[in-house]
VOPAGU-2260 file (C-alpha; in pm, 1 decimal, decimal comma):
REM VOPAGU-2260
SITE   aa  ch    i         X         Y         Z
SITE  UNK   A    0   -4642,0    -821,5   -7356,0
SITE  UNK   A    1   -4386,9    -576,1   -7462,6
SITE  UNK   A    2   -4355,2    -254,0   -7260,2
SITE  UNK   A    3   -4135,9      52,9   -7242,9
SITE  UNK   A    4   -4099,4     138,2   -6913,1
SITE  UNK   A    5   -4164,5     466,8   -6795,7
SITE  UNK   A    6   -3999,8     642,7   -6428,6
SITE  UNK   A    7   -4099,8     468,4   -6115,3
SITE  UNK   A    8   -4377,5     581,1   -5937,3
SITE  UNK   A    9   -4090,1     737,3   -5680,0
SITE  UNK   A   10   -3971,0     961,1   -5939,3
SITE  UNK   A   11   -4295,8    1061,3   -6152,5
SITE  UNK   A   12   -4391,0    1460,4   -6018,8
SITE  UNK   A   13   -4641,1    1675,8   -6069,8
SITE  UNK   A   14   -4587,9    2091,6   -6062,7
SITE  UNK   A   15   -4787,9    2317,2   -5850,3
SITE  UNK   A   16   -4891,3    2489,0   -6188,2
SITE  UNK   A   17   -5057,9    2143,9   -6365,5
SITE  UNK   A   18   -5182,5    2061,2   -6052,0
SITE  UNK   A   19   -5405,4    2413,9   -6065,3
SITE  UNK   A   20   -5494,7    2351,4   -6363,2
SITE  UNK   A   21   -5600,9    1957,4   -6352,5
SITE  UNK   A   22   -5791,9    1981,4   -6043,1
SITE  UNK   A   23   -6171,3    1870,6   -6032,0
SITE  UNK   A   24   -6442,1    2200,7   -6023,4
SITE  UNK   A   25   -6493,7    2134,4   -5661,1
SITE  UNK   A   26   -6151,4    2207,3   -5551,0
SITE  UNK   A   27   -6129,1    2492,1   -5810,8
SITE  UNK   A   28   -5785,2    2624,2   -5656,9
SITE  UNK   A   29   -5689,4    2984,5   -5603,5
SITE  UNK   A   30   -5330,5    3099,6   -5588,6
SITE  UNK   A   31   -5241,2    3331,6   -5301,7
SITE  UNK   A   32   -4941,9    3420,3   -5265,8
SITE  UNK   A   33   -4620,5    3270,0   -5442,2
SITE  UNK   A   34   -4722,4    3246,7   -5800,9
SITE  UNK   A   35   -4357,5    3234,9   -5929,0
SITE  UNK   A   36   -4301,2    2916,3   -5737,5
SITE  UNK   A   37   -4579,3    2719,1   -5907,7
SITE  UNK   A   38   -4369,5    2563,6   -6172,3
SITE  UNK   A   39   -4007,7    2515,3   -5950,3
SITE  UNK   A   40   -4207,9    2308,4   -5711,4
SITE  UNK   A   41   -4325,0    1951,9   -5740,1
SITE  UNK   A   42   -4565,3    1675,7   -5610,0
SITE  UNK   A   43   -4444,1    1315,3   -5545,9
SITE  UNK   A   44   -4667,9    1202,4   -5347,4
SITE  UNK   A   45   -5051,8    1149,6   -5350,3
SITE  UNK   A   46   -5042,5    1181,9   -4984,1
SITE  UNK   A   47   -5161,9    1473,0   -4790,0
SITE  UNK   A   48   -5037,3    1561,5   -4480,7
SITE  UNK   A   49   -5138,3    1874,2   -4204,9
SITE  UNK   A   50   -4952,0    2127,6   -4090,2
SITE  UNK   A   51   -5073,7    2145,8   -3740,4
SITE  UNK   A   52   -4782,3    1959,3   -3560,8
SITE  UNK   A   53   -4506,5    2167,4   -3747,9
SITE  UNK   A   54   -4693,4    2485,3   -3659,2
SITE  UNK   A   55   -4633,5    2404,6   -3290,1
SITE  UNK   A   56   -4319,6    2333,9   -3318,4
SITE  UNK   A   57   -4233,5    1988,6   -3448,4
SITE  UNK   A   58   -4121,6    2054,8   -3796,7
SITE  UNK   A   59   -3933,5    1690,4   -3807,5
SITE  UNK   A   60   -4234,4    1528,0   -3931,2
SITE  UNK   A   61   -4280,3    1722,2   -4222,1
SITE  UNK   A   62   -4248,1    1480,8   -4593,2
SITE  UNK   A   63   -4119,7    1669,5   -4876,9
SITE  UNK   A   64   -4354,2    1602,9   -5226,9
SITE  UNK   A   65   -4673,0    1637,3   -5034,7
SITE  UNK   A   66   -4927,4    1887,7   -5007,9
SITE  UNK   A   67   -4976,6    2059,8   -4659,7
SITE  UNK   A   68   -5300,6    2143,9   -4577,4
SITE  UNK   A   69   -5440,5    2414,6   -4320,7
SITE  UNK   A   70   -5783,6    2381,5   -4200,1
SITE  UNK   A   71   -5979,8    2556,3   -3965,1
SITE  UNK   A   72   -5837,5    2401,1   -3618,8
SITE  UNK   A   73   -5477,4    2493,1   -3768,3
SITE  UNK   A   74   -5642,7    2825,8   -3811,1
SITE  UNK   A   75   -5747,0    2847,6   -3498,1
SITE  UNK   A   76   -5432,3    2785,3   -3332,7
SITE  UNK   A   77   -5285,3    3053,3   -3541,7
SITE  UNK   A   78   -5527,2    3309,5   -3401,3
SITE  UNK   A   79   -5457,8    3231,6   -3064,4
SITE  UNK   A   80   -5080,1    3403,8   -3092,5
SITE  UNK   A   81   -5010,2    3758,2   -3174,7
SITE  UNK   A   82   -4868,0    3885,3   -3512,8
SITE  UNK   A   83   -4481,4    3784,4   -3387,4
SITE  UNK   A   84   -4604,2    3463,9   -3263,3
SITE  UNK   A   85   -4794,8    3379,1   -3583,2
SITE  UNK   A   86   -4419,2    3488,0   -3752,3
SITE  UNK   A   87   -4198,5    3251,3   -3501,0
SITE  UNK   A   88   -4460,7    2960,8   -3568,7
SITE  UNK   A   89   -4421,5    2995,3   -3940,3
SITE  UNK   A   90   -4013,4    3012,9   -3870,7
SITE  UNK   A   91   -4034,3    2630,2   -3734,7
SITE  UNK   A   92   -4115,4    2508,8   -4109,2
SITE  UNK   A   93   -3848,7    2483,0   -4378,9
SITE  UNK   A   94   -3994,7    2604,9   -4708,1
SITE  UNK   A   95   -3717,5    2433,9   -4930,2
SITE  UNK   A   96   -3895,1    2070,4   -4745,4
SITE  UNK   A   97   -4259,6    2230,6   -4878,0
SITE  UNK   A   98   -4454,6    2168,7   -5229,2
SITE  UNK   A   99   -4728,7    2405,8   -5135,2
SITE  UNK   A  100   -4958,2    2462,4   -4846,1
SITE  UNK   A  101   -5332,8    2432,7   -4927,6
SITE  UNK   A  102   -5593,3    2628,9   -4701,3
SITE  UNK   A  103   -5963,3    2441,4   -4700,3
SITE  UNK   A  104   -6237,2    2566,0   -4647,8
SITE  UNK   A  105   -6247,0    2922,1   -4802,4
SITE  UNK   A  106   -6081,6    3014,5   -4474,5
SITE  UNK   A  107   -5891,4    3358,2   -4528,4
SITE  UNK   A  108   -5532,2    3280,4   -4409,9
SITE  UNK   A  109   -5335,2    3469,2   -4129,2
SITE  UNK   A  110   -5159,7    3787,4   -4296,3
SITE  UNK   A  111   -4817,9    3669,1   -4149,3
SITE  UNK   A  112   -4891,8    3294,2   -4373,0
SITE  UNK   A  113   -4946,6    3522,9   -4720,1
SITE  UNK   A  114   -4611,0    3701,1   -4639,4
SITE  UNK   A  115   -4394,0    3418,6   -4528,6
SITE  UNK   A  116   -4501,8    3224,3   -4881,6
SITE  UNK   A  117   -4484,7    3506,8   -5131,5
SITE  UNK   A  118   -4145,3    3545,6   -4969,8
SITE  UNK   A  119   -4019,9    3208,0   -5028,1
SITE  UNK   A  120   -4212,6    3246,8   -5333,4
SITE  UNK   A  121   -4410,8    2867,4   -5165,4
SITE  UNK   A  122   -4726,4    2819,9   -5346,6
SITE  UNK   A  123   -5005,5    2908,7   -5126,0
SITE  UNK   A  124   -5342,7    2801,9   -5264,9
SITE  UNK   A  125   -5714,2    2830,0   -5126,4
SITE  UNK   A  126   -6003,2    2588,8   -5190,0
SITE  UNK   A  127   -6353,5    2641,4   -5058,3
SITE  UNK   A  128   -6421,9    2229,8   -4978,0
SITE  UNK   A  129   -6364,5    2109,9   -4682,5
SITE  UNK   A  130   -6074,5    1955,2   -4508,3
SITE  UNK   A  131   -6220,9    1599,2   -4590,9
SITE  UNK   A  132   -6349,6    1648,2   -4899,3
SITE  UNK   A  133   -6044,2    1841,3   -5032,7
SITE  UNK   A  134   -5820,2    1572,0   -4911,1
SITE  UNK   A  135   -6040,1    1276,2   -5064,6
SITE  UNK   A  136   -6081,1    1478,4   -5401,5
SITE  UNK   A  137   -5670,7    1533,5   -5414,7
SITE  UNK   A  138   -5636,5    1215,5   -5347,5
SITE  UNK   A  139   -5766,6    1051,1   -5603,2
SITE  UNK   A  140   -5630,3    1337,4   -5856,6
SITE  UNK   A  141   -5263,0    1270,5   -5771,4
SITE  UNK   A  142   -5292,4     864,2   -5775,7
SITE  UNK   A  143   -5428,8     916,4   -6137,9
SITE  UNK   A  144   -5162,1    1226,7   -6220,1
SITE  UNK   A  145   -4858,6    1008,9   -6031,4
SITE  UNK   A  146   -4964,8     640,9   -6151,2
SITE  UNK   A  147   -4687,5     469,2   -6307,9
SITE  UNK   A  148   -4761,1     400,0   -6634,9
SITE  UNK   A  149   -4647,1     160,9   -6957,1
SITE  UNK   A  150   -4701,2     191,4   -7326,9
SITE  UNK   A  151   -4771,0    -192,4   -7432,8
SITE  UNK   A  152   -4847,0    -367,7   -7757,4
SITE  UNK   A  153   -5172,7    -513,4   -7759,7
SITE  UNK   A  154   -5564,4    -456,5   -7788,6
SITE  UNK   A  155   -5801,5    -317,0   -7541,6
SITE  UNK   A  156   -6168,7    -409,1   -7519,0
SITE  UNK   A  157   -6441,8    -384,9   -7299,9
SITE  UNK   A  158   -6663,9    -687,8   -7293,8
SITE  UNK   A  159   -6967,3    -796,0   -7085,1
SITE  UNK   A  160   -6826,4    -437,7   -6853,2
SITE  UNK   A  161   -6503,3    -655,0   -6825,1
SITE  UNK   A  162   -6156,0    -450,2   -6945,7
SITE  UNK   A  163   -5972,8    -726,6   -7162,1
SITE  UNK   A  164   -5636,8    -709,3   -7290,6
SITE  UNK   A  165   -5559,8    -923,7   -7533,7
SITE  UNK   A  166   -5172,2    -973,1   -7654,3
SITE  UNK   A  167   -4967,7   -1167,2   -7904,4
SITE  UNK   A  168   -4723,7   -1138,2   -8165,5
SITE  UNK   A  169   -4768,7    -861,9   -8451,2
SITE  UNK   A  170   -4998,3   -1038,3   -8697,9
SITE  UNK   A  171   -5170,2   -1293,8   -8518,3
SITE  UNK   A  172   -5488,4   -1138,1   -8541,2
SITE  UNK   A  173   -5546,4    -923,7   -8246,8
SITE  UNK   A  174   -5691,9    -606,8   -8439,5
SITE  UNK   A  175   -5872,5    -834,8   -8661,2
SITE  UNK   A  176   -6081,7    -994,4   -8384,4
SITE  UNK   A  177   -6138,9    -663,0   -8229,3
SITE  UNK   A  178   -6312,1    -528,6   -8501,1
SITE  UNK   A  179   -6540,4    -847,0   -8556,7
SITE  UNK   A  180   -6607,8    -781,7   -8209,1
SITE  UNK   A  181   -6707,6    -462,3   -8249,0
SITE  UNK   A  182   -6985,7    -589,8   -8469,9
SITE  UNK   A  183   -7092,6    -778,0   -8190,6
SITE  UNK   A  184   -7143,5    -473,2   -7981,4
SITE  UNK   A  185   -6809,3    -454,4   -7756,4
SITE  UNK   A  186   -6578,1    -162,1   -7737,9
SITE  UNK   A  187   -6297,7     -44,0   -7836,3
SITE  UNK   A  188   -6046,7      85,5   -7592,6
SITE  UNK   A  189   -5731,3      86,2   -7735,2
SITE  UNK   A  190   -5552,1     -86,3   -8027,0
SITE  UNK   A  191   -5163,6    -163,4   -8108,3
SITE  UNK   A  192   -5070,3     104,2   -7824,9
SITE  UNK   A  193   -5223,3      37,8   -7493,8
SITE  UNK   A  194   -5153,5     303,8   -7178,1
SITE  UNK   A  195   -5147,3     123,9   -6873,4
SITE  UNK   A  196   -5168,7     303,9   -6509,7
SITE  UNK   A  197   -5160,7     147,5   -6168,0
SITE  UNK   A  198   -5422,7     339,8   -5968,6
SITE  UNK   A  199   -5425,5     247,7   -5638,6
SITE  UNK   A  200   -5461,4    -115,4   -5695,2
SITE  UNK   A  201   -5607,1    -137,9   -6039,4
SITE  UNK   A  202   -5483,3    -174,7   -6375,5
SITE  UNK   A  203   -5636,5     143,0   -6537,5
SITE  UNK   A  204   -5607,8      86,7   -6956,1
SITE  UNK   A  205   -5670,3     356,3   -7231,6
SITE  UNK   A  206   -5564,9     479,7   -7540,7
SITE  UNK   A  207   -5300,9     744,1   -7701,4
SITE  UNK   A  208   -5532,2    1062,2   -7755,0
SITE  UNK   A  209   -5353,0    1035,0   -8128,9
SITE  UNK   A  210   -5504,0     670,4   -8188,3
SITE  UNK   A  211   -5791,2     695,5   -8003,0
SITE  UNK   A  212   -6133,5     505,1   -8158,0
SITE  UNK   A  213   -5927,2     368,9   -8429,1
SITE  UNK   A  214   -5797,1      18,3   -8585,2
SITE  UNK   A  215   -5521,6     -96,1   -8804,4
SITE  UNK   A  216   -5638,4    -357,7   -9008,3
SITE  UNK   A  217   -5355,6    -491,8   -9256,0
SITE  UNK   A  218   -5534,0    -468,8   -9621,9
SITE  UNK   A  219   -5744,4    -203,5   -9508,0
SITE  UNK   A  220   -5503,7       5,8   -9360,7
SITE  UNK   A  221   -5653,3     273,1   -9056,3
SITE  UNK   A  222   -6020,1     242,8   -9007,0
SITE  UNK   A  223   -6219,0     500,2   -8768,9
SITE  UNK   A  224   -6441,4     263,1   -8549,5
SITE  UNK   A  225   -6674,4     533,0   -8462,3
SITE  UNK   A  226   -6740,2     639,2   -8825,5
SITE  UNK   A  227   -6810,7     248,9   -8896,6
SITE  UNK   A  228   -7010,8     164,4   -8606,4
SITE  UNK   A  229   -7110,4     470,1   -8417,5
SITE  UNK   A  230   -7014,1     662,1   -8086,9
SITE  UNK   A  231   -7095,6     371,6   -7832,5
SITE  UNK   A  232   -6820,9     111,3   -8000,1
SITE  UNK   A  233   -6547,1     302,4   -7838,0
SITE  UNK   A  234   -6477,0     338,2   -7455,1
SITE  UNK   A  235   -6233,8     574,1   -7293,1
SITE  UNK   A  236   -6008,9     457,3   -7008,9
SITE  UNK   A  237   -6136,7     133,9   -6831,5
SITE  UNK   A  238   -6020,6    -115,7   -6562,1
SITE  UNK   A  239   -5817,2    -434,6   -6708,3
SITE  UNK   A  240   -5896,3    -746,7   -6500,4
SITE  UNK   A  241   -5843,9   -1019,2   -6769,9
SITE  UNK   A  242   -5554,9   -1063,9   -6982,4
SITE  UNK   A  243   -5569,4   -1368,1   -7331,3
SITE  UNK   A  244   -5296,5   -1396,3   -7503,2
SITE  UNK   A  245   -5257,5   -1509,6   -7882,0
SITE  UNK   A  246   -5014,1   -1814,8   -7961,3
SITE  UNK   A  247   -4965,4   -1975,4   -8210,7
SITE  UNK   A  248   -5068,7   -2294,8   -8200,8
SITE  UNK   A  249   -4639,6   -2462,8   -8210,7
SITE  UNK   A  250   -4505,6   -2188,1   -7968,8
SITE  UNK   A  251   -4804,6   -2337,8   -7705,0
SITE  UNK   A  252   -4591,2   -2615,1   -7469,4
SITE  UNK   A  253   -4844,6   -2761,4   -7264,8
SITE  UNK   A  254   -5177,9   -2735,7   -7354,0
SITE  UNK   A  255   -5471,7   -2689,0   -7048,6
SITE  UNK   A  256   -5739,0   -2993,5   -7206,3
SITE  UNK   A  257   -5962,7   -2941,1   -6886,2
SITE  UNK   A  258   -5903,4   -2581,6   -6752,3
SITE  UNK   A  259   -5863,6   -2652,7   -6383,6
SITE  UNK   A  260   -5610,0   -2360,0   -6364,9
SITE  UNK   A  261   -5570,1   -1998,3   -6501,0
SITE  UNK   A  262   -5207,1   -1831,9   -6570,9
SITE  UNK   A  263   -5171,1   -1466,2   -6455,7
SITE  UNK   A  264   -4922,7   -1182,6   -6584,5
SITE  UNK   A  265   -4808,6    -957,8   -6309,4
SITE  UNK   A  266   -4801,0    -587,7   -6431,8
SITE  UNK   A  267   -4682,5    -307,2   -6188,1
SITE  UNK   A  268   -4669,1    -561,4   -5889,4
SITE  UNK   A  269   -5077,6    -634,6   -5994,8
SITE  UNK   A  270   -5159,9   -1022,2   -6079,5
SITE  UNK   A  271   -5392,3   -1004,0   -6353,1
SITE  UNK   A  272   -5570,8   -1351,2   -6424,5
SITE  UNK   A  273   -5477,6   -1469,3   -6800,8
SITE  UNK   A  274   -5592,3   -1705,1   -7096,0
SITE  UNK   A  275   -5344,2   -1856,5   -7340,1
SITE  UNK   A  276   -5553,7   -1882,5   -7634,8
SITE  UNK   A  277   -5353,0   -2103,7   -7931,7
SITE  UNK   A  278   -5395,3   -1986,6   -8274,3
SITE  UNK   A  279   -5402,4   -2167,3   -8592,0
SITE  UNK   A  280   -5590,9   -2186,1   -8948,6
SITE  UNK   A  281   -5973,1   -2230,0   -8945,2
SITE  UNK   A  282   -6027,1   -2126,1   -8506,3
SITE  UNK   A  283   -6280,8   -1884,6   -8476,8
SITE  UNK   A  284   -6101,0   -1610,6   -8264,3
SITE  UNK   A  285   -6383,0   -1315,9   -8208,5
SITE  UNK   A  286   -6594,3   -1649,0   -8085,5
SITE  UNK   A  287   -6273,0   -1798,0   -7884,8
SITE  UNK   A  288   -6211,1   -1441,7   -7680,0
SITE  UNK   A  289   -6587,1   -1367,8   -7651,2
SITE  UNK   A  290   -6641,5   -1706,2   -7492,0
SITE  UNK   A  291   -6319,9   -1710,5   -7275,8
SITE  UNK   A  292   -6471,9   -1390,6   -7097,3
SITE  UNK   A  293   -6786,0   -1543,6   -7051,9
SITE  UNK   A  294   -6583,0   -1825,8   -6891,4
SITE  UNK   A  295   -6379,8   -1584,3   -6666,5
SITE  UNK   A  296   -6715,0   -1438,1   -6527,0
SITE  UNK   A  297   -6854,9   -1763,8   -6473,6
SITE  UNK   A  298   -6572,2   -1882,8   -6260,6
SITE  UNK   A  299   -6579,3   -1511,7   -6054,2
SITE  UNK   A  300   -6946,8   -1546,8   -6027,1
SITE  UNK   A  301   -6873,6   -1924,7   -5849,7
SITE  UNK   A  302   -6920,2   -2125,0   -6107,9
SITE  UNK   A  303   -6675,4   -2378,7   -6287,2
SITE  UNK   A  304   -6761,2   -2650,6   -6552,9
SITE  UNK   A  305   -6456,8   -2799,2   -6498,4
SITE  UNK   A  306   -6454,4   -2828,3   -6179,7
SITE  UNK   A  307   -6813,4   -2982,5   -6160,2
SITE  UNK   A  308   -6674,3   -3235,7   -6425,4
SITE  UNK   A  309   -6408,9   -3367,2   -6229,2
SITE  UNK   A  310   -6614,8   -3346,3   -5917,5
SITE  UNK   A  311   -6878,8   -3532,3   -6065,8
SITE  UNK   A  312   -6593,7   -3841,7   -6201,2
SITE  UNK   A  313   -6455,4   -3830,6   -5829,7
SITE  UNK   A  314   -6819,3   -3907,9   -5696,9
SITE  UNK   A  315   -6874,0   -4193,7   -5969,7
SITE  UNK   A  316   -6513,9   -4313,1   -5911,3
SITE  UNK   A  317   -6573,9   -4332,3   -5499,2
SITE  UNK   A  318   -6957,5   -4478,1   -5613,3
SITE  UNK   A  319   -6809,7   -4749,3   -5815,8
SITE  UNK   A  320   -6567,5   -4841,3   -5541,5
SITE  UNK   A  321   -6817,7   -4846,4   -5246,1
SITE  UNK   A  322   -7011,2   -5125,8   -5502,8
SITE  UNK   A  323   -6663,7   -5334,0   -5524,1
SITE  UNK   A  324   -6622,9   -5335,7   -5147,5
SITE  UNK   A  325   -7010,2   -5436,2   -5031,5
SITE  UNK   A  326   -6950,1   -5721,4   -5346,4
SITE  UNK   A  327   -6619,0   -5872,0   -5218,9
SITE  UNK   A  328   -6709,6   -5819,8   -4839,9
């Protein structure tokens, strides 16, 4: 599979400002104070860390590229000290180390907090979830905004709820077979470009927004699959866990006759079982895909027809020779 690479993970970002905007109605973010330093300052990290330890003075701990979050026991502690304490607490941190700070709850923040971030113009933003549920929720938004990603050649489908990537050299058939199995009721994810993100520890798939729900089929040129076949033969983004790759049928070495083992492709450190289908005149190849993913299920689900074959020889093999010995002894 051919990919262009994209930053590490390390060096992807996210700004203040897109993180606003991109977050989920429940954490519905308010600015507070430093507006001007929304789109200076960046996330790198989908982890979130509190503030409470630098707030009492141990400011070593504190990870640049992560969001710093201020909840009601930090809160607390704050309201315990007089304005000037409030002012020498805020002194320990080092705004150039902070992204933003994030206050949960709908917790109004200590005056002294609003005045030392407009002045360092440090985002200061306000969500009314709670600690936990405002950490889960951003979370899970900056492993999907700071996934590393690839652009790769191939065809996404989703079949039997499985997301199947199938590869192989321009013209072997790959956008062909997805349409014929689009008459057979699978979807389309993606087709020549395919968007791959490592989420946590899954393979997340899914389509340019330009090519979206549609196929290039050479004679027929670009066909929408959702004008041909309706609005369910298209899927948005969806989580590979088989690869098959196309070969033609002289570029195949070694040919598995029995199908004791499966190959794998590692993408972004993530081993993702693989078929190598080979490809010649007259082979059926909707049929061929549609029935390896059948066979990939079967195998997940415990059960292996190869494996029961050669079990099954070994047991007539150790039956026959059990006869031998009782005849000559």
């Amino acid at each position: 599979m051919r990919m262009n690479d994209t930053p590490p993970a390390s060096h992807k970002r996210l700004s203040i400002r897109h993180l606003v905007e991109r977050a989920p109605d429940e954490l519905a973010f308010v600015i507070l104070a430093g507006t001007n330093g929304c789109d200076a300052r960046y996330l790198t990290s989908e982890r979130v860390q509190k503030l409470g330890l630098a707030l009492a003075g141990f400011p070593d701990y504190i990870h640049s590229g992560r969001i710093q979050m201020i909840g009601k026991s930090e809160v607390a502690f704050l309201s315990t000290m007089d304005p000037e304490g409030r002012r020498r607490a805020l002194a320990n941190l080092s705004p150039d180390l902070i992204a933003c700070i994030l206050v949960t709850k709908g917790i109004s923040p200590p005056s002294e907090l609003i005045e030392f971030c407009q002045s360092n113009d440090l985002p200061l933003l306000s969500t009314s979830a709670i600690s936990s549920r405002a950490i889960g929720l951003t979370t899970e938004l900056l492993q999907e905004e700071l996934a590393p990603a690839k652009t790769g050649h191939g065809v996404l489908m989703e079949m039997f709820g499985l997301g199947v990537l199938i590869v192989g050299d321009s013209g072997i058939g790959k956008s062909e077979s997805a349409l014929d199995l689009v008459s057979r009721k699978h979807r389309l994810v993606a087709d020549d470009a395919v968007r791959i993100k490592r989420v946590g520890k899954r393979l997340v798939g899914s389509a340019p927004e330009l090519t979206a729900g549609h196929l290039e089929i050479h004679g027929l040129g670009i066909v929408d699959v959702r004008e041909l076949f309706g609005s369910t033969s298209v899927c948005g983004p969806t989580t590979i866990e088989l690869c098959i790759e196309l070969k033609k049928w002289e570029d195949v070495e070694t040919i598995e006759r029995i199908g004791l083992e499966m190959d794998e492709t590692v993408v972004f450190d993530v081993a993702l079982p693989k078929f190598v289908l080979p490809v010649r005149p007259g082979r059926n190849l909707s049929t061929l895909l549609e029935t390896a993913v059948r066979v990939f299920l079967l195998r997940r689900n415990g059960s292996d027809a190869a494996q029961r074959l050669i079990d099954a020889h070994s047991e007539m093999l150790n039956a026959g020779n059990e006869t031998v010995t009782r005849a000559m002894g």
